[in-house]
N, C-alpha and C positions, 0 to 999 in steps of 0.2 A: 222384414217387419210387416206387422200384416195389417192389413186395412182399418181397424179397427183400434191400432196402436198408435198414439201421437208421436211427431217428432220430440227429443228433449230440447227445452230451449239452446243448450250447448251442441248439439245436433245441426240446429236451422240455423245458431251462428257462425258453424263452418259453413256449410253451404252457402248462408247469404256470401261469405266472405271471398268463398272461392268462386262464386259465381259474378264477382263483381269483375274477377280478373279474367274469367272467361268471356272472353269478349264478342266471339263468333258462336258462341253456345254450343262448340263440340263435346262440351263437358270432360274437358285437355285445360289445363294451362302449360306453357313455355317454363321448362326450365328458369330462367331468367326472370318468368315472376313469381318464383318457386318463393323469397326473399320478401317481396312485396307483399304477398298474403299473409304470410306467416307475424312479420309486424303489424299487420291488420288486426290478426287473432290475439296482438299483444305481446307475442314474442318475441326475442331480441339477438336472434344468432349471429356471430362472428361471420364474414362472407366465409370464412374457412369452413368454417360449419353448415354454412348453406350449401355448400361445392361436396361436400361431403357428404350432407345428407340427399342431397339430390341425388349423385349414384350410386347409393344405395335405394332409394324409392324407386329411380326409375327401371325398373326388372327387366323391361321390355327394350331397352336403351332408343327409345323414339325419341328422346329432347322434349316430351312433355309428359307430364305427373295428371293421370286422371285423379279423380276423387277420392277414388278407396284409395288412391298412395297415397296422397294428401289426408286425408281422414286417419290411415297411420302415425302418424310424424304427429297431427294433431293433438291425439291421444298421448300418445308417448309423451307429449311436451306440458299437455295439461294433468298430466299425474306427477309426472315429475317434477313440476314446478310448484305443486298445491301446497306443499308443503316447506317451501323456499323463499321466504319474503322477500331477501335480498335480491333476487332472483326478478320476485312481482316487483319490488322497489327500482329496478332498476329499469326497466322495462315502463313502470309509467314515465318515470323520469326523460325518457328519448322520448313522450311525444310532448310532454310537458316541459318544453323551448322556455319560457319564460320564469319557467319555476314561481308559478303562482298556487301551485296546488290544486291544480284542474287540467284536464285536455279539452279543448274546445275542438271544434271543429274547424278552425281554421287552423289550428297547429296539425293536426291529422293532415288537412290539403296542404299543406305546405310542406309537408315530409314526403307524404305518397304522390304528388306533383310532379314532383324533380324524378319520380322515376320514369323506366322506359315506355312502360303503360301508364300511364298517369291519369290518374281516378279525378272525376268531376267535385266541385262545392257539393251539390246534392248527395253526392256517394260517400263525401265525407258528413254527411248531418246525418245521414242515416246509420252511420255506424254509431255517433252519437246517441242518437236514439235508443239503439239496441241496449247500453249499459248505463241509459242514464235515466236512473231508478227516480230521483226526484224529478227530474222532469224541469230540472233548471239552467237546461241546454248545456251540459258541460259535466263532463266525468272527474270525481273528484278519488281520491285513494279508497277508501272506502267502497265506493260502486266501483273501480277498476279493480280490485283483487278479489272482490264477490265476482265478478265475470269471472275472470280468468281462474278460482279455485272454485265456482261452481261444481258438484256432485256430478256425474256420468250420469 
């Protein structure tokens, strides 16, 4: 990309995403938060599917996915899914706990908490942030499937 060319916002919300999981800033995540990002971006894979797609990402078999493998699977998953509501339906539904019709940011921490790496309140408000287009602290279906089938 050349200097001159902005990121796409579906671009910086990999990055932010994957960079929240990068915790020593090697620009590596752990196998193991291979799972945890990918729910970040929205997604909702089976662990069989995570286990699975991990050795295929990871080419180098070091037990960690830099970016560009990540940035693969990404892709793949938000083409694949732009067109699958049941897919985006199901997928808000796992952070939206109380089936109110919104993900707040404490249903986010309270999911990406209990994992191995466990993401701070602040890292859950900012992801908030990222899709929440009215700006009424809370991702409702509407702003969650505009993220997730935003254009390349």
């Amino acid at each position: 990309m050349s200097a001159g060319m902005q990121k796409s916002e579906s671009e910086q919300i990999l990055e932010e995403a994957f960079a929240l999981f990068d915790h020593d800033c090697s620009g590596t995540i752990s196998t193991d938060e291979f799972g945890m990002v990918v729910r970040a971006c929205g997604f909702n894979p089976t662990e069989d599917e995570v286990r699975e797609t991990v050795k295929r990402l990871d080419k180098d078999n070091s037990g960690k996915l830099e970016l560009n493998e990540f940035r693969e699977y990404y892709w793949e998953q938000k083409n694949k899914n732009k067109d699958n509501p049941d897919a985006i339906l199901k997928a808000f539904k796992m952070f939206d706990k109380d089936g109110n019709g919104f993900i707040e940011a404490s249903e986010i921490y309270n999911i990406l908490s209990k994992c191995k790496h466990a993401i701070s309140k602040e890292e859950a408000d900012a992801m908030i942030e990222v899709a929440d287009v009215d700006k009424d602290g809370k991702i409702n279906i509407v702003e969650f499937t505009k993220f997730i089938t935003k254009p390349v």
